[in-house]
Structure formats: C-alpha cells, structure tokens
C-alpha positions as CSV (number, residue, x, y, z in Angstrom):
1,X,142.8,129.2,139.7
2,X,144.3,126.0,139.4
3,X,143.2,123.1,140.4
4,X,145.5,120.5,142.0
5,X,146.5,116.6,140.1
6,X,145.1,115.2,143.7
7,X,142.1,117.2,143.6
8,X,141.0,116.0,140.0
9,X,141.6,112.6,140.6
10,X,139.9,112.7,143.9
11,X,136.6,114.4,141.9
12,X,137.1,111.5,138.8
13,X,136.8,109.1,141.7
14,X,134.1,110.4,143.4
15,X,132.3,110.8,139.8
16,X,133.0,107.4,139.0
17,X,131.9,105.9,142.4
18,X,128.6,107.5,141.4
19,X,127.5,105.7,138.5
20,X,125.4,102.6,138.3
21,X,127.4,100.9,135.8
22,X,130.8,99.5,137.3
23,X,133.9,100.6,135.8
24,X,137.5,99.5,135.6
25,X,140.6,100.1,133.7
26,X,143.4,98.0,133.3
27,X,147.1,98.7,131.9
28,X,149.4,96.8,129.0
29,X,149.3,93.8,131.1
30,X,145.8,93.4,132.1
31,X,146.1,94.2,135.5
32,X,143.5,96.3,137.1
33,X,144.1,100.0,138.0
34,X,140.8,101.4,138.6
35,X,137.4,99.8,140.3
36,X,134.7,101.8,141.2
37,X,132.2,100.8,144.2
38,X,129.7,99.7,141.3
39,X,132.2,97.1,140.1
40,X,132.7,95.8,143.5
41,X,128.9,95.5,144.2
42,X,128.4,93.9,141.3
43,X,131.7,91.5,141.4
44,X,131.9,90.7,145.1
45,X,135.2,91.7,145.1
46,X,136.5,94.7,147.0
47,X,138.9,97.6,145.6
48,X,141.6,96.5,147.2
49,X,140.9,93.0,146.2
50,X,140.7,94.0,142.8
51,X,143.4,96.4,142.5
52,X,146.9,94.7,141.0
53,X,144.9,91.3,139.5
54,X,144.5,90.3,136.4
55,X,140.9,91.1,135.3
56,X,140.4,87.6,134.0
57,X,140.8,86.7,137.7
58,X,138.1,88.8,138.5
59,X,135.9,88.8,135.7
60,X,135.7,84.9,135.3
61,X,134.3,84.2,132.3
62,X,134.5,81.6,129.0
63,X,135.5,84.4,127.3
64,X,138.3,85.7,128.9
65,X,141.2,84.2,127.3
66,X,139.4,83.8,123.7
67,X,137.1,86.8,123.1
68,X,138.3,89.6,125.8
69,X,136.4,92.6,125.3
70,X,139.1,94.9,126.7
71,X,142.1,93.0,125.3
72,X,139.8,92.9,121.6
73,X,139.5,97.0,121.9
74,X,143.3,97.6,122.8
75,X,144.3,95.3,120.1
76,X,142.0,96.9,117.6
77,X,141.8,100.0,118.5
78,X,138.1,100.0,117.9
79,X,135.4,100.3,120.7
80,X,133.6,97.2,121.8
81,X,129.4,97.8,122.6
82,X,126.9,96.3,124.8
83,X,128.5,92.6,124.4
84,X,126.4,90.4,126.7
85,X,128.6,87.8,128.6
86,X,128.1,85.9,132.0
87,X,130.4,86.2,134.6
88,X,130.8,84.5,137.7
89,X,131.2,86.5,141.2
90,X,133.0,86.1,144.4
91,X,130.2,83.6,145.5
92,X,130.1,81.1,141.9
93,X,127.3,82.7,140.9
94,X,125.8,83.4,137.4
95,X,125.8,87.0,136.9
96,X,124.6,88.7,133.3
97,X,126.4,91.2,132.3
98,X,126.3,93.6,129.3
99,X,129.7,94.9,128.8
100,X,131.6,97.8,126.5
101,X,134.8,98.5,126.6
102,X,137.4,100.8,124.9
103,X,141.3,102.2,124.6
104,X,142.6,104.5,127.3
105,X,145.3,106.8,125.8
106,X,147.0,108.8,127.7
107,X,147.7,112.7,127.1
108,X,150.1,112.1,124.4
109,X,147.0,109.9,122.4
110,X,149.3,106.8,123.5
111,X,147.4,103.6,124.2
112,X,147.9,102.6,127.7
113,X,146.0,100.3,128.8
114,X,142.2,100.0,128.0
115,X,138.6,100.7,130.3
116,X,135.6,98.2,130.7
117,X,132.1,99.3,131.7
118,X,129.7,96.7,132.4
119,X,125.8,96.8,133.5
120,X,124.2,94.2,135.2
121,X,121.5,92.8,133.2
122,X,120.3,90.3,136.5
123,X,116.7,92.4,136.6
124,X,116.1,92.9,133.1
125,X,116.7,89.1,132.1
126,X,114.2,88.4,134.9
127,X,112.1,91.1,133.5
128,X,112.1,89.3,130.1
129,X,111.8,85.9,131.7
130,X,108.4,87.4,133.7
131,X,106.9,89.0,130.8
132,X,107.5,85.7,128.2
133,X,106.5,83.3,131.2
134,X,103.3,85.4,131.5
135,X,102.6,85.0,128.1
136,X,103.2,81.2,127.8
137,X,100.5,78.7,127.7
138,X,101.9,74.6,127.1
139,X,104.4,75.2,124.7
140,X,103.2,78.4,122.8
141,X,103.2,82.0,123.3
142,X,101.1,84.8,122.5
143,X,100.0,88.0,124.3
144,X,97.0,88.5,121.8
145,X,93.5,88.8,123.1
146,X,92.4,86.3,120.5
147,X,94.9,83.7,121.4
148,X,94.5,84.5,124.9
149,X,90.4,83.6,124.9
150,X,91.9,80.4,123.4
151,X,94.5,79.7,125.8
152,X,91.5,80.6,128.3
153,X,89.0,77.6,127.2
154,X,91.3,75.5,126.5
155,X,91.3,73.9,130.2
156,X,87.5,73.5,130.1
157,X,87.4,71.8,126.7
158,X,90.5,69.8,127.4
159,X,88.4,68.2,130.6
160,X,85.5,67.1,128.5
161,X,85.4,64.5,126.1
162,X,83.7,66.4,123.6
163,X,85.5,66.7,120.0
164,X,87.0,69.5,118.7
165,X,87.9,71.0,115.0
166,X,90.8,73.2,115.4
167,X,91.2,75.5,111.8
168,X,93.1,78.1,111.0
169,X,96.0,78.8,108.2
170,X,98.9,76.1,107.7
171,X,101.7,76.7,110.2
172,X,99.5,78.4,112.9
173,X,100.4,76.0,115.3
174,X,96.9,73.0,115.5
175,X,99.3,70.1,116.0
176,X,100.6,72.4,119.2
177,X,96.6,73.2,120.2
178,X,96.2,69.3,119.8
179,X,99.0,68.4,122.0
180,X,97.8,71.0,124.5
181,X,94.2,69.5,124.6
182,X,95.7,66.0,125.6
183,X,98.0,67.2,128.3
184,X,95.3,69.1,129.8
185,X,93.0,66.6,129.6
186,X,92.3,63.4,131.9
187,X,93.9,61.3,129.2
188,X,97.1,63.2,129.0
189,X,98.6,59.7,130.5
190,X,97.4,57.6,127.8
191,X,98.7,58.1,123.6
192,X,98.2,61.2,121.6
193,X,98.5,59.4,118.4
194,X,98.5,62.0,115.2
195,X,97.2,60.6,111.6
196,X,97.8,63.4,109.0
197,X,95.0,62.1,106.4
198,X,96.6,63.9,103.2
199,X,100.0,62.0,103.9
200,X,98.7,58.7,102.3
201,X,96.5,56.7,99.3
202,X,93.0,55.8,99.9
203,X,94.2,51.8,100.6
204,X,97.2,52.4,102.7
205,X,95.2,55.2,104.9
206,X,91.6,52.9,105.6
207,X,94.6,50.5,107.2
208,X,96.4,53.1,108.9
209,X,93.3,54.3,110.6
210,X,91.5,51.2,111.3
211,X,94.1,48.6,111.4
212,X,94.4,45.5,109.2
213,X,93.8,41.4,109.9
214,X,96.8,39.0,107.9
215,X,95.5,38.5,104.5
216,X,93.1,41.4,104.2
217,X,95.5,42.5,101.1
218,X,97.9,41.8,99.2
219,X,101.4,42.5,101.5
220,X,99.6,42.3,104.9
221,X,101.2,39.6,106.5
222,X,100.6,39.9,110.1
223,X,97.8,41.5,112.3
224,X,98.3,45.5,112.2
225,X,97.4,47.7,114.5
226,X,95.6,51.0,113.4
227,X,95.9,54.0,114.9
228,X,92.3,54.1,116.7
229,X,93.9,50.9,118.4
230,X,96.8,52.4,119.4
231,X,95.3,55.9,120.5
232,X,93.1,53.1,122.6
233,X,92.4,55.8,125.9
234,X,94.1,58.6,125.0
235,X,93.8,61.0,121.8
236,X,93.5,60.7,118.3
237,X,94.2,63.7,116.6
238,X,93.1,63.9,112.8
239,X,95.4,66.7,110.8
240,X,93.9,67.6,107.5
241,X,90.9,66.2,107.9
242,X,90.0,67.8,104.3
243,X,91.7,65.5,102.6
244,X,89.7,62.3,104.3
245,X,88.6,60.5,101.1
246,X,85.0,60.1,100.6
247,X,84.7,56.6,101.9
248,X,86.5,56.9,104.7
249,X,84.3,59.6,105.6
250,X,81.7,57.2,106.0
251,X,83.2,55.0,107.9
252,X,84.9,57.3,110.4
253,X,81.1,58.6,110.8
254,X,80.2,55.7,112.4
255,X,83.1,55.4,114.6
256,X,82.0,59.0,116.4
257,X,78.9,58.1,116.2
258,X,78.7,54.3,117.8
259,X,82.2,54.1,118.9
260,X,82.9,51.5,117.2
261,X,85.0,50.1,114.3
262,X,85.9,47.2,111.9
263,X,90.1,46.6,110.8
264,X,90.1,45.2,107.5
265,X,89.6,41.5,107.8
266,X,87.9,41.2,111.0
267,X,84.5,39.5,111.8
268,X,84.1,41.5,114.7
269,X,84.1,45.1,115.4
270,X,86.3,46.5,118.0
271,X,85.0,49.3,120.4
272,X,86.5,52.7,120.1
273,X,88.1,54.9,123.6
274,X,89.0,57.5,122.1
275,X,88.9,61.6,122.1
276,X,88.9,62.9,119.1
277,X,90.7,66.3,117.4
278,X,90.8,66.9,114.3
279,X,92.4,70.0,112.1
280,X,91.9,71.8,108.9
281,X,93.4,74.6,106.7
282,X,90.7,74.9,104.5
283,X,86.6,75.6,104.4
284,X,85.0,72.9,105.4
285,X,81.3,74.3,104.9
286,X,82.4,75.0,101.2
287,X,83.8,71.6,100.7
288,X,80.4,70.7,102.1
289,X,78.5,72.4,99.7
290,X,80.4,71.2,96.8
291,X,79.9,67.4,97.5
292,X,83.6,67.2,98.6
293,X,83.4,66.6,102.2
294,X,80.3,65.0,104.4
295,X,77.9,67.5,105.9
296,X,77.1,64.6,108.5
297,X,80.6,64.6,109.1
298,X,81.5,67.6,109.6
299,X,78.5,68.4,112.0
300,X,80.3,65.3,114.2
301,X,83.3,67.2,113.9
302,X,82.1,70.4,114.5
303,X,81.1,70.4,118.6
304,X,83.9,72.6,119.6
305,X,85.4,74.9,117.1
306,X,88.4,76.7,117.9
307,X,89.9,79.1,115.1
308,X,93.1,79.8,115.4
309,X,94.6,83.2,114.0
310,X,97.4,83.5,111.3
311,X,100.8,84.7,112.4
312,X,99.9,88.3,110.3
313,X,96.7,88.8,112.6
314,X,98.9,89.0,115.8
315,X,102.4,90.5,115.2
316,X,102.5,91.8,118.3
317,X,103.7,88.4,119.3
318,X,106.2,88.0,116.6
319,X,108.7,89.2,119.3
320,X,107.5,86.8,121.6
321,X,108.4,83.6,118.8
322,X,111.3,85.3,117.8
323,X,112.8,84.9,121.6
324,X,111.1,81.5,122.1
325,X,113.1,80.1,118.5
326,X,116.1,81.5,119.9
327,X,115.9,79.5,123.2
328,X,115.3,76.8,121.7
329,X,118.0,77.0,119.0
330,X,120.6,77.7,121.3
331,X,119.4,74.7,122.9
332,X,119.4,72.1,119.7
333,X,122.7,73.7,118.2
334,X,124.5,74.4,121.3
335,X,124.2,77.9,120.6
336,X,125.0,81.3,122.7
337,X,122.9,83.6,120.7
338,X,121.6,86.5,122.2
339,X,119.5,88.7,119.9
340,X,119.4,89.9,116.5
341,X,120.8,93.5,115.2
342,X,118.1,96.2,114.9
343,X,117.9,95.8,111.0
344,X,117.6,91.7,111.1
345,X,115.0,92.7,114.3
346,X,113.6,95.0,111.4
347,X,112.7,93.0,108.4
348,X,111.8,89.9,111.0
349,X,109.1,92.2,112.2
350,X,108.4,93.4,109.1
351,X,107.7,90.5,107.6
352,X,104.1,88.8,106.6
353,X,105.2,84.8,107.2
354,X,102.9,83.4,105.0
355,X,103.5,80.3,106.3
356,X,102.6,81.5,109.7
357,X,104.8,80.4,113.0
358,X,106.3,77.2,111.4
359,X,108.1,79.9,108.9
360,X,109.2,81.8,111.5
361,X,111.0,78.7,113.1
362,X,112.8,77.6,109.8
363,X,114.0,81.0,109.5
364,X,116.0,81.1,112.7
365,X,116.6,77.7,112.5
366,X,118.9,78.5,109.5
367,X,119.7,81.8,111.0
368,X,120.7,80.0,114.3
369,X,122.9,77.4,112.1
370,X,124.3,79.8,110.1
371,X,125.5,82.3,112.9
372,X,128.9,82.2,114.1
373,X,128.6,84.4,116.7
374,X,125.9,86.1,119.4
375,X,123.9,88.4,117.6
376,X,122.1,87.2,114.3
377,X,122.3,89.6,111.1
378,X,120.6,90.3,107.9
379,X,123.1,88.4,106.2
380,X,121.5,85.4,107.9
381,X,118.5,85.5,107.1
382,X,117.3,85.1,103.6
383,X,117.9,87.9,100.6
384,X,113.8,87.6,100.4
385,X,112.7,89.3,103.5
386,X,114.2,92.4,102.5
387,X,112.1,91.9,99.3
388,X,109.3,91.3,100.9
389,X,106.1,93.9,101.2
390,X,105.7,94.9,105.2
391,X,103.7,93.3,107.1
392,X,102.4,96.8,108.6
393,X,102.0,98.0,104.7
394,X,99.2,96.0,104.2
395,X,97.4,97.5,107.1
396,X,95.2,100.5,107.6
397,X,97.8,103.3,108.1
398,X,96.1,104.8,111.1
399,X,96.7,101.3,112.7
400,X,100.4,100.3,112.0
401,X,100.7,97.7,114.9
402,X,98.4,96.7,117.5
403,X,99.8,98.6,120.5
404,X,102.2,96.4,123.2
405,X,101.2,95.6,126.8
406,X,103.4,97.9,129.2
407,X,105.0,94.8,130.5
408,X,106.1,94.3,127.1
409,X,106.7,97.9,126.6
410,X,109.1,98.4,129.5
411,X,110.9,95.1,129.3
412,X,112.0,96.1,125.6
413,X,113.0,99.7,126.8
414,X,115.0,97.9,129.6
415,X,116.8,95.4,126.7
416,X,117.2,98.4,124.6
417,X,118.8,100.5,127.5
418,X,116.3,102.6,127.4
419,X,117.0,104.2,123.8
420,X,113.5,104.6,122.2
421,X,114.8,105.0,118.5
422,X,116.2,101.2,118.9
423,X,113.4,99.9,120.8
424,X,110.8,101.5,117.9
425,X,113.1,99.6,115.1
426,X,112.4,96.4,116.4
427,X,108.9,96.9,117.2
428,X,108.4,97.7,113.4
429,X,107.0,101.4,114.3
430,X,108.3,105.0,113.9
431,X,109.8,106.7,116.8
432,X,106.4,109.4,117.5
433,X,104.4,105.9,117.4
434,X,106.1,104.7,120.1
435,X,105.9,108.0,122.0
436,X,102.1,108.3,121.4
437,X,101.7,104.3,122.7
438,X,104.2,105.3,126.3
439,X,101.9,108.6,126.6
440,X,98.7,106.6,126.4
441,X,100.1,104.3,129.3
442,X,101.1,106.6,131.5
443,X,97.6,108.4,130.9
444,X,96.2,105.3,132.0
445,X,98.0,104.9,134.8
C-alpha cells in the first residue's frame, strides 16, 4: 500500500516534535524551513516565528557569523559534533547549548541546505556547578575523605590561636591551607604575611624576619621592618621551615615562646602579635635526629599538625583541578575553553604529577595558552605525559581508582551524554569498571 507525500511528512513531523533535542533545518540561504516544538521551547520563539528567518536571527550567538556550525557543515561537507556554544533566547537570556549539525541532501545526494540539532545543557552545567561547589572549601577542591577531615577542622583550628605545621609533598597546595587558616580565622582582617625561609642567606633572612635598625650592617641605611612587624595582628606564615638555619632556630624559639623579639640593632625588644603557620616538604623528626633541625623547635611547631596528601593519593579529584584550572584560565587568558578530548582527558588522568597540584596548573596553563580553540588536545599538552607510567599502574590492580561519589558519577554521565565508554576514558578506568562502580550505587540505593 502506498503511503501518501502528506502522510510521511505529517509522521516526520510528529517524530520530530517528539524528541527532546530541538531540531531545525535551514536551505542555501540560511533561512529556516523546519522547527520542531523542542526548538521553540528551548528558543522562545514560536514555529511560525521561526519559519522564513535567518537562523542567526534566532540563534543569537558570537558565533554566528564567524564559526556557524550549520554554515561550517554545508561548506565542508563534514558533520559538526557536540559543539558547546551559548545562545541567547527570546527573553536575553543565557542559554547553554550543545549543538551538532550536518548536510541535508536531497534524494538526488544534492546538498540543500543543512540540519542543526541542539541540547540544552542549562541542568547539566548546574549539575556540574552543584557537584564542584560541593566539593569546594576557600579556594581548593577535593572530594577525598582525607582532604575532606581537613577541610572539616580547619574552622576549629583557624579560630584558635594555636600554631600549626602543615607538611605534605611540594605543590600540594600549604601556601592555599595557610591562606585558608587566616581567612577563617579572627585575624583574617589583619596581614597574612608569607617568609619562604630557603629563598634567602643566613644574613639577609635574620633581617627579613626580624627587621633591621640603620647601621646594624653594612647597606642598612634606614630602619626596616621585618616581617613579624609587618604580620603585627594577623599571620605569619613560615614556608620551608626546614631550611631555617641553625641560629635562627634559636632565635625564633624564643619568639613562640615569650612573644617577643629583637631587630638587629635595637636596644629593646619588640612584643610579638602574631599566629603562626609554618610548612614543610620534608621529615622534620629525621632532621631532628640528625642534628639538623631543633627538637625544641619543632615541638613549638608541632601543636597542630595537619598532613596534607600528594595529588597521586587522591586522583579522584584530578577531575575536579582539571575543571577548576580551566575556569580560571579562561579567566586570565580570556579564554572560551570548554573541555579536553577523551585522549588529552586520558593521559591527564593518567598521569602521576609529581609535582602534585601546582603541576597540574602549569600544564593547563600552557595547554590553555597554547589552545586556539574550545576543546584542549594532546598536542597541547606535553610529549611526556604520553611517556609517562600510569598513575593507576602503580596501584594494586584490584584497586585501579578509588571509586567516584554518584554526584560525581552522574554529573560526568550527564557531560558525556550519557555514553559510558567516554565517560570511563576520562575517569582513567575500563568500561566493566565503571559498570561494576553504577551497579554498586544502585545496590545501595
């Protein structure tokens, strides 16, 4: 039986009306012929509105007259995918969009115009926002349960005066700990002033700290403040402490222990209002048994401990950086970057960052500068990380990643469109790892 021209287009209508994603199609000149009831939801523009404009007056975007997906697939000839733009609707408002668009040939195989679908990715980018907002403590990230306990304390310890020994790896983020404790703290209106004590020479560094009277050596020709002066009611925060030199030791002893201290070249010592933080990448209770470091000191230093974990002891929140580092790149550079492809996601995740977050940052840093468009790729990033050993390799194989939270979970399913093969790429994992970890949470449920 045959099927009448007005009956199939009536069914293609109805199918199309049907979908979630909006549709349209528009001929040689860009004018639109099609617009499903998706696109007009989405839009704010009605069919008949629609109908006979140029898309570029109802998809208003930067794009439109320099990067068109539709007008970039009918002058190719090649498909366009899941391009993320912003568009405004009928109302001036902000709309994310993730849009793919192709050639529409006609029977013949003639190009005749070309066909846009487009999702809006409003929920999902609130989604994301929730889940890295829930995550965020200060100005760090992390959804591990080691970091968490920190970010848990660190209210508590911020409100006393008590000092504190942050240690952990170089490039875990202390000077960010530091900076959280004084915020929190009742001080947070007064200096955080931040020494590192390897940066300097024994001479140069007893000045720095404790300031210097004119004449006390040879070049000081006026009255310098040190920094215990000018942290005077706020925070001083000590970075490698380690590399304090003996004698300075001694005399920062005596500062946390009478509050007090003596600038070079003063008759009289000055009293000290200050909290103190101090940092370390290495073993302080080894330098103490080898003579290299005070044991008085250290004790002094030693109230509140906080160790802070390396970047390889928490991958599950290399995601997490990854997304921060591109927020604030695009911010710095006047970016529009929007992700990375699933093999630059790959060998990021991958990855062991020896150098811990600060690595992680200088990498898309230089990814983010050298980037010319919205997604960044491996040829981006540097030739070594595909090099370099897995992160996941140097784990027990029954334990290739700690498993994600579901919020995490689903909010990379919903960025992934729900394909599981991508989304297990860029968690680092195989696709029946994955599987296992969604059965477990639905289990638990």
């Amino acid at each position: 039986m045959n099927t009448h021209p007005r009956d199939l287009q009536d069914h293609l209508a109805t199918i199309l009306d049907s979908v979630a994603d909006g549709v349209f199609t528009v001929n040689g000149d860009m004018c639109i012929t099609w617009f499903n009831q998706a696109a007009e939801r989405i839009t704010g523009f009605s069919r008949e509105e629609a109908l006979g404009q140029r898309c570029c007056e109802i998809f208003r975007s930067s794009i439109c007259f320099t990067d068109c997906p539709v007008r970039k697939a009918m002058e190719t000839g090649s498909s366009v995918e899941n391009k993320e733009i912003d568009i405004l609707d009928r109302h001036n408002r902000e709309i994310p969009i993730s849009v793919s668009a192709s050639v529409l040939r006609n029977a013949e195989g003639e190009a005749v115009g070309g066909v846009e679908t487009f999702r809006d990715m409003s929920r999902i980018h609130a989604l994301q926002r929730e889940v890295t907002e829930k995550y965020r403590f200060q100005d760090m990230v992390s959804r591990n349960p080691e970091m968490r306990k920190l970010f848990d304390v660190l209210p508590d310890i911020a409100a006393s005066n008590a000092t504190v020994l942050l240690q952990g790896d170089s490039g875990t983020g202390k000077e960010l700990f530091a900076r959280a404790l004084h915020n929190l703290s009742p001080r947070k209106h007064a200096p955080l002033v931040i020494l590192n004590c390897g940066a300097l020479p024994e001479q140069l560094l007893e000045a720095e700290i404790f300031g210097a009277r004119k004449g006390a050596y040879t070049g000081a020709t006026e009255d310098r403040p040190g920094r215990l002066q000018q942290a005077e009611g706020g925070t001083l925060f000590l970075d490698e402490i380690g590399d304090l030199p003996l004698p300075l030791q001694v005399k920062l002893l005596r500062v946390l222990e009478n509050r007090e201290y003596q600038p070079l070249g003063a008759r009289r010592p000055r009293k000290a209002d200050v909290r103190f933080i101090a940092a370390t990448h290495q073993d302080l209770e080894s330098m103490v048994q080898k003579k290299l470091f005070r044991q008085d000191l250290y004790f002094r230093l030693n109230v509140v401990p906080l160790r802070i974990p390396s970047l390889r002891q928490r991958s599950e929140d290399i995601p997490l950086l990854l997304e921060m580092a591109l927020e604030r790149f695009n911010g710095i550079y006047d970016k529009k970057l929007r992700g990375f492809s699933p093999e630059a996601m790959s060998l990021l995740l991958d990855y062991d960052y020896p150098g811990n977050v600060r690595e992680l940052l200088n990498l898309i840093e230089r990814a983010a500068i050298l980037c010319r468009g919205e997604i960044i790729e491996t040829q981006h990033l540097p030739s070594s990380l595909s090099t370099a050993v897995p992160l996941h390799a140097s784990r027990d194989s029954a334990h290739p990643r700690t498993m994600p939270s579901a919020d995490q979970l689903h909010a990379l399913l919903a960025r992934c469109n729900g394909n599981r093969t991508t989304a297990a790429r860029q968690l680092g994992v195989n696709r029946s790892t994955l599987w296992r970890w969604l059965k477990r949470l639905q289990e638990s449920a």
